[in-house]
N, C-alpha and C positions, 0 to 999 in steps of 0.2 A: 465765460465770454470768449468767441472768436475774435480775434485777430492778429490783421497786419502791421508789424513797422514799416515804417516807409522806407523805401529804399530801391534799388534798381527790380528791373524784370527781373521774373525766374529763370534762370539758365535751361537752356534746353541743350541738350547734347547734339553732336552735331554730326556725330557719325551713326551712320543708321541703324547699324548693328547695336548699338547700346538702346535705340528706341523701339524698337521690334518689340510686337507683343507677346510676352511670353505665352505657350503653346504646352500642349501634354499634362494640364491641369484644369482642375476645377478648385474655383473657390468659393466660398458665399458671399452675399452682398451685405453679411451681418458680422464680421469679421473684423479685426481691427491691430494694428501694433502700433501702440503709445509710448512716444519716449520723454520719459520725465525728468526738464531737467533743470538741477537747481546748484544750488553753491556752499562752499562752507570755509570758515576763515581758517581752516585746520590748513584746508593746503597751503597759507601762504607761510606756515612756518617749515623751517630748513630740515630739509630730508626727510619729509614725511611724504610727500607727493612732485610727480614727475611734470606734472603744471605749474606747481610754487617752484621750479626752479628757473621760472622765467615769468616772475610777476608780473611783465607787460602783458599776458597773453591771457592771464590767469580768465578777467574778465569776459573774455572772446570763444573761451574753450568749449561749453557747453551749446551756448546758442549755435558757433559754426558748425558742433555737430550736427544740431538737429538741419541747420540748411544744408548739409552737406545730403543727410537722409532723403532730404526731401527732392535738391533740385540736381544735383553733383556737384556741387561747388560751393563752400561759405559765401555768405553775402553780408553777415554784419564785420567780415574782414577780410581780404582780398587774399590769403591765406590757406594750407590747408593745416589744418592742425597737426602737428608732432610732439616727440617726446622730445630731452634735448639732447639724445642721440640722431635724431630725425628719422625717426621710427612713425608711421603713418599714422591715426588715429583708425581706430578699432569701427568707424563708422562707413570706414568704404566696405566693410564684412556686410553691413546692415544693408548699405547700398544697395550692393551686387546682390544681395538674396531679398532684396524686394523687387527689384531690374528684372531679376532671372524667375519670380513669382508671382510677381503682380498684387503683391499683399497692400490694401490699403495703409496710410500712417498720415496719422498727428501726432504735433509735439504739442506738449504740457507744462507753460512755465511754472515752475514750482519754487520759486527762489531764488533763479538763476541771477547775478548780476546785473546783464542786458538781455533785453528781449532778442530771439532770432529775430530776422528777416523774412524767413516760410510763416504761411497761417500755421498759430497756436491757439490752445486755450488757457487762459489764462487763471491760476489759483489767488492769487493776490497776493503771493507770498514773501517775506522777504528775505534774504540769503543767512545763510547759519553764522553765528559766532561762534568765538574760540572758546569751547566748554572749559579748556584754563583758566580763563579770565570771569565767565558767568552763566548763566545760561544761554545752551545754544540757539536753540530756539522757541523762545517765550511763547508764539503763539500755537504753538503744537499742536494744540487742540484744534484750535479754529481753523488749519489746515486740514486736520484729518475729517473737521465734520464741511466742510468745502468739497472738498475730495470724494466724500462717503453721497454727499447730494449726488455729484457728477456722475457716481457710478450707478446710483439709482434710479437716474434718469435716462440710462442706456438699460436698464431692465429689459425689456423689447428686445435687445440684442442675446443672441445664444450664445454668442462668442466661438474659437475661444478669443480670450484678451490675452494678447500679449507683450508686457510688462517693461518696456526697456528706462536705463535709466543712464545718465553722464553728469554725473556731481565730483569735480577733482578733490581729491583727499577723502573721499568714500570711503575707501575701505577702512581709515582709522576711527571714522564717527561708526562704521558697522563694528569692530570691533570693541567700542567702549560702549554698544546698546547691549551688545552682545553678553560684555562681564557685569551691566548691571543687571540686566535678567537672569547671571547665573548660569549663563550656557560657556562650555569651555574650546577650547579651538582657538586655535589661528586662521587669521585671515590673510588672505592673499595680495601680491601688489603687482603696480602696472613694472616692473625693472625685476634682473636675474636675483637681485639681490634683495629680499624681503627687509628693509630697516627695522626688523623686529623689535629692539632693543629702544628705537624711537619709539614707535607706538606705545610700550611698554611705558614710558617715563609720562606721556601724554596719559596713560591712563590713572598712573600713580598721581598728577598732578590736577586731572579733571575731578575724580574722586573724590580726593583731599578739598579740595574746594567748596565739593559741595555737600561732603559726609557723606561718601554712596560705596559701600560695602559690594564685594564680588556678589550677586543676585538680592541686595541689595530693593532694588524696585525691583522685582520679579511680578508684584501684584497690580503693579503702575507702570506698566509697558510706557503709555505717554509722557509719563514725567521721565521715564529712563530717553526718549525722543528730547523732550524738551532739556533737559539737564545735558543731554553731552551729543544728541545724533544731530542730523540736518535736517532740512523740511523736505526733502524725497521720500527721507521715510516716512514721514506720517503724512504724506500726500498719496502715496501708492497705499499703503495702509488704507486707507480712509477709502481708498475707490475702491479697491478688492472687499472692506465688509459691507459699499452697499450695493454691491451685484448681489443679485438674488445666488443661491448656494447651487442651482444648478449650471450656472456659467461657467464654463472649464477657464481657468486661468494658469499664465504661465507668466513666471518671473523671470524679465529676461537680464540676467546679471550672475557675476558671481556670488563671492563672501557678501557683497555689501547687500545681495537680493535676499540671501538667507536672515540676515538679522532684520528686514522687513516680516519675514517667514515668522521670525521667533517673535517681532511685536505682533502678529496677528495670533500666534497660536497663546500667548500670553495672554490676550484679548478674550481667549475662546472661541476662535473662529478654527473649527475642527474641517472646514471644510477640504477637497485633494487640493491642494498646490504642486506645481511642476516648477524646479525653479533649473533653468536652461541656462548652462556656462557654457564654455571651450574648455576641449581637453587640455589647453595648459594653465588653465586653474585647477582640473581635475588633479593635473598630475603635478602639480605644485609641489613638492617635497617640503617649505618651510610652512605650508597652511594645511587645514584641514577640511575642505569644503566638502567632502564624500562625507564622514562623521559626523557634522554639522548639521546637512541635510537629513541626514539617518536620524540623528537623536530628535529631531522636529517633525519625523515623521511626513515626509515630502517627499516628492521623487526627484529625484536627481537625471539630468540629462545633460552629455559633455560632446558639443560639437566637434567630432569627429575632421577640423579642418589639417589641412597639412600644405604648409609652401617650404616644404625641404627642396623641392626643387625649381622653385621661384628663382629666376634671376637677378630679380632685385632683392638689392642685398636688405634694403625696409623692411618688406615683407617678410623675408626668409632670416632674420633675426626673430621673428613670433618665435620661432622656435628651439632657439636661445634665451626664453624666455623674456624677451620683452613685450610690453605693449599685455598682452594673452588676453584682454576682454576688457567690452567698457559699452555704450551705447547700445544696448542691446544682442551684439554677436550672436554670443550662442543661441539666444533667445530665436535670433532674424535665421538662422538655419533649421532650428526645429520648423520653424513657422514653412522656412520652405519644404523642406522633406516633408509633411505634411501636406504642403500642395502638388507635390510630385516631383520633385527640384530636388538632384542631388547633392551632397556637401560637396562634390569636386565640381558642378556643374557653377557652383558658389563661388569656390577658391580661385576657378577660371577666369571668371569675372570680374572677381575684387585685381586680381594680376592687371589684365587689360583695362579697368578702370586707373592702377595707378601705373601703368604705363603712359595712360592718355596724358594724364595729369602731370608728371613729371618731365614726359618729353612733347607734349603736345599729338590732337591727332594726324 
C-alpha cells in the first residue's frame, strides 16, 4: 500500500545547484533504490546502539532518514539525525548519490515505530522486540511472505534493486541471526569502539531464553528471524526470493545486509547477491564483513568514500571510525558509479549538503 503521513510540503532545496539535473549518465526507467526501514527494542538497551543512547529520538531515527533521502530534510522531526557525538546520519551519503545520479527511491515501512513523512509502502509490520525477554518478531513469516508478494509484483522490473536499510541496533539483531545459522564473524558498529563484549552477553541471554544453540536453526533461517532478528530482515528477505532470479540485486548495508545474505542462502536462494558497504566497515578491524561475505558466497563492494579532508569536523570523524554506514551508503554509491557518478563526485556533495544544513544556504 502507498502512502502519505500527513504532514507539511516536501522541502525543496533552494539553492539551484543541489536541484540541477544530474548529466553524464544514463539510467533505466526500471531501476529502483528501497530503503527499508523498521525497529527493534535491542536499541533501547544501554551500549548496544548509538540511537538507544538517546531514547527520545529512538522513535524519529528511521522514518527521518528516509525523509531525509527523499526531500533533504526530516519532516516527521524538525531535526537532522545524529549520533550522540553529533556525528551526521549516514543518509546525507544516500542523499548526495541520488542528487548527483538521479536514481529513483522509495521507502518501505517495515516495522519502523512511526511512519515517515515522504510517500512509503507500507508491510504492516510491527517493530522487533527484545529477543531477551521473547520472541523478537512473532510475525516473521507473514512479513517475509508480504515482502515476497511485493517483490513479485515488480517482476516486470529488470532492476537492479537496490537494497537499503536503517533499523537502530541492527547490527546486534544481525549478529544473533547470524550465530543461530551457525555462521561465525563479528559484526560491525556505528562508534570507534565495537561494544563487543555487549552483544556477546545479549547473545548468551537471547539464546538461553530461547534454547538456540550456535547454528542451532541453521535449517529454520525464519524462526532464527523470528526468535532473535528484526522485521528488516525478513522483509528484505521476503522481496529479494520473489524477484524473479534474473533480477541483479544489491544489498545496501553492511554486517546487518550480510545476515539477510545468510537467511536467503539458508533458504536456498543460490541466486548472485552484491551486498555494497563503505570501506569503513570493510576495514573495520573488531568485525569481519570481507569473511562473511566470502563464506556466503556474495560479492562484496566497499565504497570507496573519503572526508579526510572535509572541514567539518561531522563528517571527517567517518574516518575515525564513526557513523561508517547505515541507510544505504555504500549501497547509494555503487548505484551511482554505475550511473556514471563518481565516489568523490558523492563525498562533494554529501560535504555541501551538510554545509547547507548546518550553516544554512
Amino acid at each position: 500500500m502507498l502512502a502519505e503521513a500527513n504532514g507539511p510540503e516536501p522541502h525543496r532545496d533552494s539553492n539551484p545547484e543541489l536541484t540541477k539535473k544530474p548529466t553524464g549518465h544514463r539510467r533505466s526507467d526500471k531501476d529502483m533504490f528501497f530503503l527499508f526501514i523498521g525497529a527493534s527494542d535491542i536499541c533501547k538497551v544501554p551500549g548496544l546502539s548509538a540511537a538507544g543512547a538517546n531514547p527520545q529520538v529512538v522513535p524519529f531515527t528511521a522514518p527521518a532518514d528516509a525523509d531525509l533521502v527523499c526531500w533533504g530534510r526530516p519532516r516527521v522531526v524538525d531535526v537532522v539525525p545524529v549520533d550522540p557525538q553529533g556525528h551526521p546520519t549516514p543518509a546525507l551519503v544516500t542523499r548526495a548519490a541520488r542528487l548527483e545520479s538521479g536514481f529513483p527511491y522509495l521507502a518501505v515501512r517495515s516495522g519502523s515505530y512511526l511512519p515517515p513523512a515522504c510517500p512509503f509502502l507500507d508491510l504492516g509490520a510491527l517493530p522487533g522486540g527484545d529477543p531477551q525477554e521473547g520472541p523478537a518478531v512473532p510475525e516473521a513469516r507473514g512479513i517475509f511472505e508480504a515482502a515476497r508478494e511485493l517483490g513479485g509484483n515488480l517482476a516486470s522490473l529488470p532492476g537492479p534493486f537496490v537494497l537499503g536499510e536503517s533499523v537502530p541496533g541492527g547490527t546486534t539483531t544481525a549478529l544473533l541471526v547470524l550465530r543461530a545459522l551457525g555462521r561465525p564473524g563479528m559484526v560491525s558498529s556505528a562508534g570507534p569502539e565495537n561494544p563487543v563484549p555487549a552483544k556477546e552477553q545479549v547473545w548468551e541471554r537471547a539464546s538461553s531464553r530461547g534454547g538456540i544453540s550456535f547454528g542451532g536453526l541453521g535449517s529454520d533461517p525464519l524462526e532464527a528471524v523470528r526468535q532473535l532478528g528484526d522485521p528488516m530482515q525478513a522483509a528484505v528477505a521476503g522481496f529479494v526470493a520473489g524477484l524473479p532470479r534474473t533480477c541483479e540485486v544489491v544489498l545496501a548495508g553492511g554486517t546487518q545486509m550480510v545476515a539477510v545474505a545468510a537467511v536467503l542462502r539458508h533458504l536456498g536462494e543460490d541466486r548472485p547477491l552484491v551486498v555494497a558497504t563503505t570501506r569503513y566497515v570493510d576495514q573495520d578491524p573488531s568485525a569481519h564483513f570481507r569473511e562473511m561475505a566470502r563464506d556466503l558466497e556474495v560479492e562484496a563492494y566497499a565504497a570507496p568514500l573519503d572526508f579526510s579532508a572535509c572541514p567539518f569536523p561531522g563528517l571527517a570523524d567517518y574516518e575515525r571510525g564513526f557513523v561508517k554506514e547505515g541507510v544505504g551508503a555504500g549501497g547509494s554509491v555503487w548505484y551511482a558509479q554505475r550511473l556514471g557518478v563518481s565516489p568523490q563526485r558523492v563525498c562533494a556533495r554529501t560535504e555541501e549538503l551538510y554545509r547547507l544544513m548546518t550553516q544554512g544556504a
